[in-house]
N, C-alpha and C positions, 0 to 999 in steps of 0.2 A: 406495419403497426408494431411489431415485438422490438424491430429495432429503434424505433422510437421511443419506445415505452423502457429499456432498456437504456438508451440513455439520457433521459429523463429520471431515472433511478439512481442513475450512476452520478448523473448532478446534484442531485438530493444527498447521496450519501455522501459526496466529498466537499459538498460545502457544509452538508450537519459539520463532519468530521475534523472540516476548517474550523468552524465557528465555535468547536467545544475544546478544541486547541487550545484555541485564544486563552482561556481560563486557566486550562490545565498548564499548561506551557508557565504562566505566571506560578502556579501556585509549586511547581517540583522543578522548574527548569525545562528547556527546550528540549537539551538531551534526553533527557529522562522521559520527556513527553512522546518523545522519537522515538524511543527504544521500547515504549511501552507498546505504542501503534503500529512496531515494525514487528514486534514479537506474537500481538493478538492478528496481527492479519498473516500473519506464517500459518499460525497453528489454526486459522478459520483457512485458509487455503488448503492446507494439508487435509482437513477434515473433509474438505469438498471433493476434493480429486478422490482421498479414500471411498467415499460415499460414491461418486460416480461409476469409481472402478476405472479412471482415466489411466492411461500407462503413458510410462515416458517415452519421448524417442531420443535414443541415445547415440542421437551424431554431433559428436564433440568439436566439429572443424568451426563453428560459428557461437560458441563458448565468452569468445571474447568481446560478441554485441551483448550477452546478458550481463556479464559482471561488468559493464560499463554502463550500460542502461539502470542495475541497481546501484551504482555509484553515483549514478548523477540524480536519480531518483529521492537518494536519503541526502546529497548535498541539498538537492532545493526545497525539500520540504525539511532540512533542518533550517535552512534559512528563511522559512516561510514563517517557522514556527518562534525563530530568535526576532523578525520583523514584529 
């Protein structure tokens, strides 16, 4: 049930967060529209982990699936958002 309900959450907030794009993206540009979504969900993730008290695990040998996962990440929702 929580992993249902979970994502059913998670579809609700990415198609809200689709759907008020659309606007935003027209009214300051894509980029900007990017950069503002990419900047408020850093500093709303950072808040959660600090709130949880999560710690990092700091083994670097697999470094190179995240900085490619966040590259392709802001490639398609920049192009989601210039669609």
């Amino acid at each position: 049930m929580t992993a249902s309900l979970y994502g059913l959450l998670a579809a609700f907030g990415w198609g809200g967060a689709d759907f008020i794009a659309r606007f935003t993206s027209r009214k300051i540009g894509y980029q900007q529209a990017l950069f503002g979504m990419m900047a408020i969900g850093l500093i709303a993730l950072s808040l959660v982990l600090w709130w949880y008290r999560i710690e990092f695990i700091r083994n670097f040998s697999k470094l190179w699936l995240l900085v490619t996962s966040g590259i392709l990440i802001m490639v398609s929702t920049m192009m989601l958002y210039h669609a």
